[in-house]
C-alpha positions as CSV (number, residue, x, y, z in Angstrom):
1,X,47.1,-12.1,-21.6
2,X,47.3,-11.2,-18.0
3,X,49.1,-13.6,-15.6
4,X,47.5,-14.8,-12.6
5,X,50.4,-16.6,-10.5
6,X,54.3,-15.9,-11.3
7,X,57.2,-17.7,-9.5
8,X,61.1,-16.1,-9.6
9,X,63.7,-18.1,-8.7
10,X,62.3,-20.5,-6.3
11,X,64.1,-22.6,-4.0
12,X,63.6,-25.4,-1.7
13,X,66.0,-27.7,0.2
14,X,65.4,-30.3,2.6
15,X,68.5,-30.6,4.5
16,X,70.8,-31.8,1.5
17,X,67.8,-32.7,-0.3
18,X,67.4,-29.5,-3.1
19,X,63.5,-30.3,-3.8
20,X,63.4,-27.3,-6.2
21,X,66.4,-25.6,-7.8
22,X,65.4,-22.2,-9.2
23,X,61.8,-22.8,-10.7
24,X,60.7,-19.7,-12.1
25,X,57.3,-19.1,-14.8
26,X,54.4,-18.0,-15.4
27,X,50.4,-19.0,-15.8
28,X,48.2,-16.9,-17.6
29,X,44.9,-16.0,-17.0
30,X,42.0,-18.7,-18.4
31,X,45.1,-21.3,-18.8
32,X,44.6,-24.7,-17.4
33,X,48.4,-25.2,-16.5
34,X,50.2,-28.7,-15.8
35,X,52.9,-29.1,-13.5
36,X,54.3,-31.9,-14.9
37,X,57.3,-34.7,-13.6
38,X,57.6,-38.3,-12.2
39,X,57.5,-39.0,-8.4
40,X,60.2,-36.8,-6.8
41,X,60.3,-34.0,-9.3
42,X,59.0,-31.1,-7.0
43,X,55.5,-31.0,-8.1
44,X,53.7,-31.3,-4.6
45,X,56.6,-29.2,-2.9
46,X,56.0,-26.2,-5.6
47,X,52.3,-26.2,-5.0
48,X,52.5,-26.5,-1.4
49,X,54.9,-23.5,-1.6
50,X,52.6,-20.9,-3.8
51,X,49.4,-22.2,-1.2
52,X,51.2,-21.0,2.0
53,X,51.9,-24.7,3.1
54,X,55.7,-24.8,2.8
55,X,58.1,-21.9,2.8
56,X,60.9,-21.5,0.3
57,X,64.5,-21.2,0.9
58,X,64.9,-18.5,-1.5
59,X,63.1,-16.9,-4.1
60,X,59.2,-15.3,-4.5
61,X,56.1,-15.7,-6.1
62,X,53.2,-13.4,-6.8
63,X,49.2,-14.3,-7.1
64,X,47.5,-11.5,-9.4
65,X,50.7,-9.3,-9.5
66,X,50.9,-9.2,-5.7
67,X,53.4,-10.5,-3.2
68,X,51.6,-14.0,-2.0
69,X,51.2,-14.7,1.4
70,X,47.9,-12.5,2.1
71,X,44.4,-13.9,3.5
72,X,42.8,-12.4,1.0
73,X,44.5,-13.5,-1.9
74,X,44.2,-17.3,-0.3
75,X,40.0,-16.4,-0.5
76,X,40.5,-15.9,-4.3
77,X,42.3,-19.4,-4.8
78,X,40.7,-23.0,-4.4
79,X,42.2,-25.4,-3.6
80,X,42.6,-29.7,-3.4
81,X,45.8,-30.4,-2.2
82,X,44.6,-33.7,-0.4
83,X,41.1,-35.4,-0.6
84,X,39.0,-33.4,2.4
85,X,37.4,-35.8,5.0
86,X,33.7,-36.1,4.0
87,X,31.2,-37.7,6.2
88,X,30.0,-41.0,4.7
89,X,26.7,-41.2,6.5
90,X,25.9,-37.3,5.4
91,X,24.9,-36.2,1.4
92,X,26.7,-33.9,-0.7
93,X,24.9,-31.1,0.9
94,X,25.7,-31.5,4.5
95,X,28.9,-32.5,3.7
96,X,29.8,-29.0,1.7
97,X,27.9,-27.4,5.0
98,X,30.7,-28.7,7.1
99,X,33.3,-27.8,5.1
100,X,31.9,-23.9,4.2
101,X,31.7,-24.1,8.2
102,X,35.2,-24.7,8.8
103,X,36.8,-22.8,6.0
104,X,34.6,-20.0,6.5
105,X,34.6,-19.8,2.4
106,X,31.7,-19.0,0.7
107,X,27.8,-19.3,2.0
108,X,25.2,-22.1,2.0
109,X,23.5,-20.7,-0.5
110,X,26.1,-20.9,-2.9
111,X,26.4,-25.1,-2.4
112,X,23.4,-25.6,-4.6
113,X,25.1,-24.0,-7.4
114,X,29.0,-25.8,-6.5
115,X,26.9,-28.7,-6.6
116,X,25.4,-27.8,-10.4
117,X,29.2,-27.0,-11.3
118,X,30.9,-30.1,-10.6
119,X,27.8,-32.0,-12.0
120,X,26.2,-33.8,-8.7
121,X,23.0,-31.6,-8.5
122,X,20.7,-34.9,-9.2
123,X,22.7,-36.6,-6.5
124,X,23.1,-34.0,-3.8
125,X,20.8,-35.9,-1.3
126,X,22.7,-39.1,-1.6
127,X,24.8,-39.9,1.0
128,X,28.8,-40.1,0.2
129,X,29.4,-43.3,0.6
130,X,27.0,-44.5,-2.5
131,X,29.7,-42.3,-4.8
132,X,31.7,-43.4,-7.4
133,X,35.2,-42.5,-7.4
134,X,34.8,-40.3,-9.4
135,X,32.0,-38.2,-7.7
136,X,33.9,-38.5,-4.6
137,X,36.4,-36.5,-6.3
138,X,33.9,-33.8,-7.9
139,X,32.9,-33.3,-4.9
140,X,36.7,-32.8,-3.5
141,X,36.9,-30.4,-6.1
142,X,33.1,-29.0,-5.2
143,X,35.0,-28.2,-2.1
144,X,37.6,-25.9,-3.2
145,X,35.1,-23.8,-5.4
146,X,33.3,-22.3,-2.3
147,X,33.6,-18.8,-2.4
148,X,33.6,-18.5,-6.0
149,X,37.5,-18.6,-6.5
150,X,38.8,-18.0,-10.1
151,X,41.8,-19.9,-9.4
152,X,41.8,-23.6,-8.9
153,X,45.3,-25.2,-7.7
154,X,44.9,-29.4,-7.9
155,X,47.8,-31.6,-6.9
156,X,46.9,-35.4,-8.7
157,X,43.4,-35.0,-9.4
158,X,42.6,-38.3,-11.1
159,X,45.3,-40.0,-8.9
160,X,43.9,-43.6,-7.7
161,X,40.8,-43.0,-10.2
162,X,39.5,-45.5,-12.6
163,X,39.4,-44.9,-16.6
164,X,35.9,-43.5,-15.8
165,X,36.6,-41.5,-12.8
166,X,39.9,-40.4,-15.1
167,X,37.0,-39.1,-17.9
168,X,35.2,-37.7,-15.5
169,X,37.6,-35.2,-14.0
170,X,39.0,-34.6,-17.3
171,X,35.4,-33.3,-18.5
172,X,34.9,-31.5,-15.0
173,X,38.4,-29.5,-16.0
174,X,37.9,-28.5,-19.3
175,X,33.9,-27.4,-18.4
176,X,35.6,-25.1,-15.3
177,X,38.4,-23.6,-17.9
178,X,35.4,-22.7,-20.0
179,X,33.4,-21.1,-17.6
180,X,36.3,-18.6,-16.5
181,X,38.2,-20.5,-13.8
182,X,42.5,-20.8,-14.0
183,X,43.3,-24.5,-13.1
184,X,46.6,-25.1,-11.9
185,X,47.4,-28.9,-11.9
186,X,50.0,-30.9,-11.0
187,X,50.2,-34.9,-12.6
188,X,52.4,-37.5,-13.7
189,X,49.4,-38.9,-16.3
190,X,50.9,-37.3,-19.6
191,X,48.5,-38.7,-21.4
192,X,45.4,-36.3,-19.5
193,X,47.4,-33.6,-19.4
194,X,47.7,-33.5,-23.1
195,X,44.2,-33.9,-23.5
196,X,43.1,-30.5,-21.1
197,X,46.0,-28.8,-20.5
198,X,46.4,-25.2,-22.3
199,X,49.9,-24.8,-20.5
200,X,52.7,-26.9,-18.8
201,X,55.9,-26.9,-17.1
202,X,58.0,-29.9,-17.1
203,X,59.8,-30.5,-14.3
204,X,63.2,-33.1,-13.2
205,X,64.4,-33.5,-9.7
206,X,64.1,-29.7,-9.1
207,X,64.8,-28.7,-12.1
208,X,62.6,-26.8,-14.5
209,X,63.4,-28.5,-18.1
210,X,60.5,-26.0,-20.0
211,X,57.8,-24.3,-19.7
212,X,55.3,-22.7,-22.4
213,X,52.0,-23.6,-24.5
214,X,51.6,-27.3,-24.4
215,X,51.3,-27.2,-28.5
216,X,55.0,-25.3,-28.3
217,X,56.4,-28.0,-26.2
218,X,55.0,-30.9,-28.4
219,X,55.4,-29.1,-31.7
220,X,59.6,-28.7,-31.3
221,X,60.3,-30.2,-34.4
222,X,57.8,-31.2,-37.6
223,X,57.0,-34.8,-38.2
224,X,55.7,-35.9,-41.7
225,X,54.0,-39.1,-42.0
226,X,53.5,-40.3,-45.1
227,X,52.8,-43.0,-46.9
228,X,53.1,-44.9,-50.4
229,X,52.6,-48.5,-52.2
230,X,56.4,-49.1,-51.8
231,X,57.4,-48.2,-48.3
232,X,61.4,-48.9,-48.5
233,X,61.9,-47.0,-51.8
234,X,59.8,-44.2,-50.0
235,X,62.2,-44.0,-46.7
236,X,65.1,-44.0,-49.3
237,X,63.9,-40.9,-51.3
238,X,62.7,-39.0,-48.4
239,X,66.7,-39.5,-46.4
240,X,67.5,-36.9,-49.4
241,X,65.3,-34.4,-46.9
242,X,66.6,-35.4,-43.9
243,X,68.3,-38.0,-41.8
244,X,65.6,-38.8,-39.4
245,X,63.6,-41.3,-41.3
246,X,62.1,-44.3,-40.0
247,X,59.6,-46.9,-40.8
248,X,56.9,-47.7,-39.0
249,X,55.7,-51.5,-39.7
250,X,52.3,-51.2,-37.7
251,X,51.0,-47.8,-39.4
252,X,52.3,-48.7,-43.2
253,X,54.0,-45.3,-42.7
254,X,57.0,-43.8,-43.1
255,X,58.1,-40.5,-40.6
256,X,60.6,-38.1,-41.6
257,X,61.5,-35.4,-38.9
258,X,62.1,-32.0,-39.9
259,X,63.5,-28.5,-38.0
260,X,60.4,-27.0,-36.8
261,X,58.5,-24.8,-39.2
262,X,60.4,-26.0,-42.0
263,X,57.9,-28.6,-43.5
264,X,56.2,-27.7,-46.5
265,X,53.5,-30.4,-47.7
266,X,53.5,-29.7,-51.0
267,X,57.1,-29.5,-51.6
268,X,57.1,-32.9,-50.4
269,X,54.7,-34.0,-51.9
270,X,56.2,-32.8,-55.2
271,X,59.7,-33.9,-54.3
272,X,58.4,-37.3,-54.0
273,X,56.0,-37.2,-57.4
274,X,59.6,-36.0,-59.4
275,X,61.0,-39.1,-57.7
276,X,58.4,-40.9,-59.3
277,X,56.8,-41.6,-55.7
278,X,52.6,-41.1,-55.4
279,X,51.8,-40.5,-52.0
280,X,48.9,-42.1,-50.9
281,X,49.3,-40.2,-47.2
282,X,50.6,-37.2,-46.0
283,X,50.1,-35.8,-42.8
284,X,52.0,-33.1,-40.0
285,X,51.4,-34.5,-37.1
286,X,52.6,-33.5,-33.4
287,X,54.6,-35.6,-31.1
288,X,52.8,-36.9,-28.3
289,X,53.2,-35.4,-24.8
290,X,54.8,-38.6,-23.8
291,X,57.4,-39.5,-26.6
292,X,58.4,-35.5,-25.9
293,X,58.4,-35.8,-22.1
294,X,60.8,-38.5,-22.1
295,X,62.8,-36.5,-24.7
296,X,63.3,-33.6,-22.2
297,X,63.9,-35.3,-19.0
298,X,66.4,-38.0,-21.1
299,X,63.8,-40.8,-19.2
C-alpha cells in the first residue's frame, strides 16, 4: 500500500511550550486516519504544520513521496481546518461559487456534483441558514472537495454537532473512503473514530504514544468473555489460565485477558468442560478504543 503523507521527526515549540516532540508516521493510501488526543495533545498544531499553516522547528514531512510545501501538491489536498464563512442569505450553490471564486479550486461545474457527494443535491437551492448542523458541516466539507482532491485533512469534524449531525458526518466519511478519497482526521470523540477510522495515531502532550491499524491498537491483548450457570466457580477455574480475571455483574460474564494471539476457543472451552464447567458463552472480543486509549496515555 502506497503512502500518501509521511512525517520524520517533527517538532514544534512554542517558546518553552514543546507542542510536538518528534512525531513521525505514516498514512496509507485509501486509509481514513485519526489523529487522536485530548485538548492540548498537538493534534491541530500537526495538521496545521503538514497544510502549510505553521512551520516546524525541526523535522520534514512529505505529501505523495515529495517534499511538502508546493502549490501544486496543496491543489491535490482538501481541506477543513475551520468552518468557512458561508453566506446565510445565499444556497448551497452560490455559496460553493464564492468559495471556488476565492480558492481558485475547482470549476462551477463541478459544484453540482460536490453537492451530490456530500448528499445536499435535493437542498442545493435552499438558503444556509435553513441547515441543520449537520448540513452546515457537509457543506464545510463540500468546500474542501473542489477540485477533486484525493486527500481530505479534517481537524474536529463533528465538533459542536448533535448525535445526528455526529451520524451524519460519520456516514459522509465512510461514503468518501469508499469512493477513493484519503481522510485525514483529527478528534478527541474515541468513540467515532472507532467506528470509521481504518488508521490512528494516538497522541499525549507532544508525544506520539502509537501509531498503526486501529484493529492493531485495540486488539493488544485477547479478551475472552465467557459465560456459565455458576459465575464464581467459573472466574476460579479460568485464574488457572491467567491472572487477569474479573467478573462483570451487569453482563453475567466473566473476562479473562490473554497475551495477544494466544487465545484458543476451543482449548478453553475444553479446559473448562474437564473442569466440569459448560459454557453457555464464549466470545473474543476487542477492547474498545476508549478503555485502550486511556491505557496508553495512563488517563
Amino acid at each position: 500500500m502506497s503512502v500518501v503523507l509521511s512525517l520524520k521527526d517533527i517538532q514544534k515549540s512554542y517558546g518553552k511550550v514543546r507542542a510536538l516532540n518528534g512525531v513521525s508516521f505514516d498514512v496509507p493510501q485509501g486509509s481514513v486516519f485519526g489523529i487522536l488526543g485530548p485538548n492540548g495533545s498537538g493534534k491541530t498544531t500537526l495538521l496545521g504544520i503538514v497544510m502549510d499553516v505553521l512551520r516546524a522547528n525541526k523535522g520534514d514531512f512529505f505529501w505523495f513521496g515529495n517534499p511538502g510545501g508546493s502549490p501544486d501538491q496543496r491543489k491535490r489536498i482538501g481541506s477543513l481546518l475551520e468552518t468557512p464563512n458561508f453566506y446565510t442569505y445565499l444556497s448551497a450553490v452560490d455559496n460553493l461559487k464564492i468559495t471556488q471564486a476565492i480558492s481558485g479550486r475547482g470549476s462551477n461545474n463541478e459544484i453540482l456534483e460536490v453537492l451530490k457527494k456530500v448528499n445536499l443535491y435535493d437542498r442545493r437551492l435552499s438558503k444556509f441558514k435553513t441547515y441543520s448542523l449537520g448540513m452546515k458541516q457537509r457543506l464545510a466539507i463540500g468546500a474542501s472537495l473542489l477540485g477533486s482532491p484525493k486527500v481530505l485533512v479534517l481537524d474536529e469534524p463533528t465538533n459542536g454537532l448533535d448525535p445526528e449531525g455526529i451520524a451524519e458526518i460519520r456516514n459522509l466519511i465512510v461514503e468518501l473512503r469508499d469512493q477513493g478519497h484519503t481522510i485525514i482526521m483529527a478528534s478527541h470523540l474515541l468513540d467515532e473514530v472507532e467506528k470509521v477510522c481504518t488508521h490512528a495515531a494516538i497522541l499525549k502532550t507532544g508525544n506520539l504514544i502509537t501509531t498503526g491499524p486501529v484493529e492493531e491498537i485495540l486488539m493488544d491483548e485477547d479478551v475472552v468473555e465467557v459465560s456459565a450457570a455458576d459465575l464464581g466457580t467459573l472466574a476460579n477455574i479460568l485464574k488457572q489460565l491467567s491472572e487477569k480475571v474479573t467478573i462483570d455483574e451487569k453482563t453475567k460474564t466473566v473476562q479473562i485477558i490473554l497475551p495477544k494471539g494466544s487465545a484458543k476457543m476451543e482449548d478453553i472451552n475444553r479446559f473448562c468442560f474437564d473442569n466440569g464447567i459448560t459454557l453457555t458463552q464464549l466470545i473474543l472480543r476487542k477492547k474498545r478504543l476508549e478503555t485502550r486509549f486511556f491505557e496508553l496515555t495512563n488517563n
